[in-house]
C-alpha positions in Angstrom: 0.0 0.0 0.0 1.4 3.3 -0.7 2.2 5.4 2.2 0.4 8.9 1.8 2.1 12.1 2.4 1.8 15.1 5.0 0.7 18.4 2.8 3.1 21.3 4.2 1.7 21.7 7.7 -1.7 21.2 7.2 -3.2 17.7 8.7 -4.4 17.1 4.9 -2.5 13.6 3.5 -2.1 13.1 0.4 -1.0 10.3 -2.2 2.0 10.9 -3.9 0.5 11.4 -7.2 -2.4 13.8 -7.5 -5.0 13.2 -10.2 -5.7 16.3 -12.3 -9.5 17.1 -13.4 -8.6 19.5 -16.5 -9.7 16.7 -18.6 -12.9 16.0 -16.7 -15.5 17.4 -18.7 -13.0 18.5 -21.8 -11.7 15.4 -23.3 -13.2 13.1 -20.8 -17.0 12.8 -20.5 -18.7 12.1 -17.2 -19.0 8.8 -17.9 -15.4 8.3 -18.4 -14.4 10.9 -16.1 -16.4 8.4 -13.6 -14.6 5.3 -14.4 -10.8 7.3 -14.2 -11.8 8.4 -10.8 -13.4 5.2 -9.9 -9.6 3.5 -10.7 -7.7 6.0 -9.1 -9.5 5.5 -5.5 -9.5 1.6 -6.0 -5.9 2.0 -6.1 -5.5 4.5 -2.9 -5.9 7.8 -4.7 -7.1 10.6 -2.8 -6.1 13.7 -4.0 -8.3 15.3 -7.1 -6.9 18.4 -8.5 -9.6 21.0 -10.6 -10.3 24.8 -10.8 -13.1 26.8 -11.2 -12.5 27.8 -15.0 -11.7 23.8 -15.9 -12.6 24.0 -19.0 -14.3 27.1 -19.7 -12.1 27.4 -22.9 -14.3 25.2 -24.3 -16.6 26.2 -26.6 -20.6 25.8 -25.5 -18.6 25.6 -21.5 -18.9 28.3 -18.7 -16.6 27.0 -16.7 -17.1 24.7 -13.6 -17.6 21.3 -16.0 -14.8 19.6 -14.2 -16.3 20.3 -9.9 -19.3 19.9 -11.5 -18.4 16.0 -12.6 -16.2 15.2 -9.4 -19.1 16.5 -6.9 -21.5 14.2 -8.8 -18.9 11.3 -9.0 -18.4 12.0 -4.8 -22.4 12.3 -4.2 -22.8 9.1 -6.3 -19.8 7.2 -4.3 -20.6 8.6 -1.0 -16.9 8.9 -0.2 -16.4 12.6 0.4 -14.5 12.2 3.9 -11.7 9.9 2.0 -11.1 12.0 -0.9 -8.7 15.3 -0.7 -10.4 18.0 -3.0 -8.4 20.9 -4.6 -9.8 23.6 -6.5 -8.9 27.1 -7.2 -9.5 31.0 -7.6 -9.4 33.7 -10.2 -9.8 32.2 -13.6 -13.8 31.4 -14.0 -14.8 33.6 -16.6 -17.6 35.1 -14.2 -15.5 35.2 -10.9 -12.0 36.6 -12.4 -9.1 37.7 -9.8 -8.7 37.6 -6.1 -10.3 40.5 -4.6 -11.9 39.7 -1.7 -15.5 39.4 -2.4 -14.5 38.1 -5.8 -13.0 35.0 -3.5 -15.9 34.7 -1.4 -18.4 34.5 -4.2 -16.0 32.3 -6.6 -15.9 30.1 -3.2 -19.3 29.6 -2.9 -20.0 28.8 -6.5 -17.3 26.0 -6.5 -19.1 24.5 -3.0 -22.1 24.5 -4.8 -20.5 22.7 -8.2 -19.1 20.3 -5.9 -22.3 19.6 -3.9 -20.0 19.4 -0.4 -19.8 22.0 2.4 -16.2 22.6 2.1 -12.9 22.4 -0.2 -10.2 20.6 1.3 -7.2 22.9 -0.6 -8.5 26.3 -2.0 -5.7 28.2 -4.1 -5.4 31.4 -5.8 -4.9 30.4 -9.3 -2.8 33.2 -10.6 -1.7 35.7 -9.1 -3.4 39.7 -8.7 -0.3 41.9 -8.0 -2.8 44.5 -8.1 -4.6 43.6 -5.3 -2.9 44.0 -1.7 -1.7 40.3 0.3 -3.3 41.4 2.6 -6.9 41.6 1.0 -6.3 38.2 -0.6 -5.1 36.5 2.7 -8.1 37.9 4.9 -10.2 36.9 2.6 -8.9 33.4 2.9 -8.2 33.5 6.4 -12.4 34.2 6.4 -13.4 30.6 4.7 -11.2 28.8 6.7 -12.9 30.2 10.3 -16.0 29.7 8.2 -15.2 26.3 7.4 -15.7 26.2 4.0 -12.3 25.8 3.3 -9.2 23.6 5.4 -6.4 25.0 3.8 -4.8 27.6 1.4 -2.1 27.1 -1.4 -0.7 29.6 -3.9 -0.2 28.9 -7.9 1.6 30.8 -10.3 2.9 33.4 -8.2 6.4 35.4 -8.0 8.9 34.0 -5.1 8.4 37.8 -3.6 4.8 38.1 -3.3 4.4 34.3 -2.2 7.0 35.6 0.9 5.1 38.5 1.3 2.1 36.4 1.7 3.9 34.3 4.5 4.9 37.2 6.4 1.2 38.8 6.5 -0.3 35.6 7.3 2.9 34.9 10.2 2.6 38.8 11.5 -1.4 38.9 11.7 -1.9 35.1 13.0 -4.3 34.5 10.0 -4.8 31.5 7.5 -1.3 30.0 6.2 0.0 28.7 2.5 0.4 25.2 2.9 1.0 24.5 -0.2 2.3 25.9 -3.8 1.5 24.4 -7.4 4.3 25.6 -10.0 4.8 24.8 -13.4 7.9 22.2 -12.8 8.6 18.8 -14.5 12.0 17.8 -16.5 12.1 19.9 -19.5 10.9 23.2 -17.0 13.1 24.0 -14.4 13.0 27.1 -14.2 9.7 27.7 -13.8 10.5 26.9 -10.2 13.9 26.0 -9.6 15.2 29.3 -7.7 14.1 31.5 -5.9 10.3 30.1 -6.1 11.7 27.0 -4.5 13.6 28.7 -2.2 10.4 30.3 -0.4 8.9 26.9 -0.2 11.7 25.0 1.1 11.9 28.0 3.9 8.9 28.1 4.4 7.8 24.2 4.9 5.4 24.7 1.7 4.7 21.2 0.0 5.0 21.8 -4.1 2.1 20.0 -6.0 3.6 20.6 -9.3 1.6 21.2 -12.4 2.4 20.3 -15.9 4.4 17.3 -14.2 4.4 15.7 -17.7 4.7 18.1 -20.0 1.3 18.2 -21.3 2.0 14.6 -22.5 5.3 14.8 -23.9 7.2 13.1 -20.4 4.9 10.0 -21.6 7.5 9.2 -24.3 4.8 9.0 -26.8 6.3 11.9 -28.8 8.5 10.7 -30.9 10.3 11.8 -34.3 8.1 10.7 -37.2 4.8 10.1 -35.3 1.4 12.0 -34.7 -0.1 11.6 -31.6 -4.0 11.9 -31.2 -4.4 14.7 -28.4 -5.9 18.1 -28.0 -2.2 19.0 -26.3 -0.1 17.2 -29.2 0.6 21.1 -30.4 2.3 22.1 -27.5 4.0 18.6 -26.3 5.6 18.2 -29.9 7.7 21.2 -29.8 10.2 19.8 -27.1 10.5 17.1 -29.2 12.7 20.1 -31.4 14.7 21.0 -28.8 17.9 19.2 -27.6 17.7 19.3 -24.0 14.0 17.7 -24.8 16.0 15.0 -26.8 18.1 14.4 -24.1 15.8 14.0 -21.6 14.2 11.3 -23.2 17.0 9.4 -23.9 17.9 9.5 -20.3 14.3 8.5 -19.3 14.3 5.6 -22.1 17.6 4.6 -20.5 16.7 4.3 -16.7 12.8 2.7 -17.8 14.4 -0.2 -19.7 16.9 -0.8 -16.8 13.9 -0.6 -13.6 11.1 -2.4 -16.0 8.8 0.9 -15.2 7.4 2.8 -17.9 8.8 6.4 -19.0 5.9 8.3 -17.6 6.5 6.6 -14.3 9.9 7.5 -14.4 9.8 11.2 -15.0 6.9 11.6 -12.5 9.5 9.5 -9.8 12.2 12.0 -11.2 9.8 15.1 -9.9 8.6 13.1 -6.2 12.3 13.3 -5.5 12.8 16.7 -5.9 12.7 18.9 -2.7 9.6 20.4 -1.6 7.2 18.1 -3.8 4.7 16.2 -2.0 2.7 15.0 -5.0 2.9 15.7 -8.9 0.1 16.5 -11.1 -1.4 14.0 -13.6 -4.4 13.5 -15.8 -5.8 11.1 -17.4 -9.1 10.6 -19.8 -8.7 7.2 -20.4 -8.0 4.2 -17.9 -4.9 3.0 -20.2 -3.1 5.9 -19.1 -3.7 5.8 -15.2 -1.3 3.1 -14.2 1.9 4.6 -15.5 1.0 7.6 -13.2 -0.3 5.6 -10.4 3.0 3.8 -10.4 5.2 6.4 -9.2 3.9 5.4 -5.9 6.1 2.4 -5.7 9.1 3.9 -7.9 12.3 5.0 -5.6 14.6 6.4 -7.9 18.3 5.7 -7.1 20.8 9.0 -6.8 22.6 7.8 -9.6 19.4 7.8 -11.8 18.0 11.0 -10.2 21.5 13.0 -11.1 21.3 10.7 -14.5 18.0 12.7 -15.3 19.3 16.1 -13.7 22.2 16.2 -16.2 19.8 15.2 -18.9 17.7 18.4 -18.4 19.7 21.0 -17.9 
């Protein structure tokens, strides 16, 4: 059984390899959204990553398709206490940026789309320089004496205003980051490595890192001379013309073949071992492509593999 992981310094554990609900309601359809999240619990998943705007860039969506498909998967399973739910702030196209009542309002809409009385992990999506820390953390710090919310995390947000949030939160004794979801996986370092990193490491922040596969291409089903069939093959592909991106998967070809474990697994293990993360992100629309992710439970890289990769990518 895989152990599950403390979140930061919340009382929220978590498994080590958190599903993402982008697709849920965008390439996925309820019905197979269902059966992904049915396979994911069976095998001691816990931890269901969405947002508010998931997948309002849809046409004929408004945002919300994704809650709306996990709070009628949880209603239908009746298994709400065992499953750790994180959504987010600031992107539904009718509850854009993190002003306070904007937060509040957003909030209340998600509970709703989820049918459940609170949100286990509630972040700010991006980031609203514009608006004071200290409006966005008191609003925060206000759903989790409320209850409708058990902790707070931060996403896509600059090492300096994530530290200025800390010391607002420290100073006034109000509601915390626990947690932090950057853009971070083996061909994007330095979306986090740094400063970012730095914060969290200080700071005791777990990193739920997003993107953990590069939109598909860390699968290893990008190769040169083949088309892949996915709405993100676009954006995957073009790593695929890069050399570090080469590199990276010769490296992970190298170190699958030798530990019998499939690439996907590999470069997700690559990420658990970094410092900071508690639990990459992954999605999948189709139950072929869950146990490659749901292996990375079970996957201890050794150093020498783990600096094999490092090398790869940099």
């Amino acid at each position: 059984m895989t152990s599950l992981r403390k979140l930061g310094s919340s009382d929220l554990e978590v498994f080590p390899l958190s599903l993402g609900g982008n697709v849920f309601g965008w390439t996925a359809d309820e019905a197979q959204s269902f059966a992904v999240l049915d396979a994911y619990t069976a095998a001691g998943g816990n931890f269901l990553d969405t947002a508010d705007s998931y997948s309002a860039w849809i046409p004929g969506n408004r945002g919300g398709e994704s809650e709306t498909i996990i709070g009628k998967w949880v209603k239908a399973r009746g298994n709400r206490s065992d499953v750790v739910i994180a959504t987010k702030v600031s992107q539904h196209p009718e509850y854009r940026g993190l002003t306070a009542a904007n937060i509040k309002a957003a909030a209340d809409a998600s509970l709703r789309r989820l049918d459940t009385d609170y949100i286990d992990l509630y972040y700010t999506h991006f980031d609203n320089p514009e608006v004071p820390v200290e409006e966005i953390i008191g609003a925060l710090d206000e759903l989790v004496k409320a209850g409708k919310v058990r902790a707070i995390g931060a996403s896509n947000i600059s090492a300096e205003r994530l530290q200025e949030s800390l010391d607002f939160s420290d100073r006034e004794d109000l509601a915390r980051y626990v947690a932090l979801q950057p853009h971070y996986n083996l061909v994007s370092r330095d979306t986090y490595e740094g400063a970012l990193q730095g914060v969290a490491c200080r700071a005791g922040l777990a990193a739920v890192p997003y993107y953990a596969l590069a939109a598909g291409f860390l699968t290893g089903k990008y190769r040169p001379g083949t088309t892949v069939d996915s709405a993100r093959a676009e954006g995957a592909g073009k790593h695929l013309e890069t050399e570090r991106g080469q590199r990276v998967l010769e490296a992970l070809d190298e170190v699958a073949r030798a530990r019998g474990a499939e690439v996907a697994t590999v470069a997700l293990a690559w990420l658990a071992a970094q410092p900071t993360v508690a639990a990459p992100i992954a999605s999948a629309r189709t139950l072929d492509q869950l146990p490659a992710l749901l292996a990375v439970g079970d996957l201890t890289l050794t150093d020498e593999e783990t600096a094999k990769l490092t090398t790869a990518s940099a």
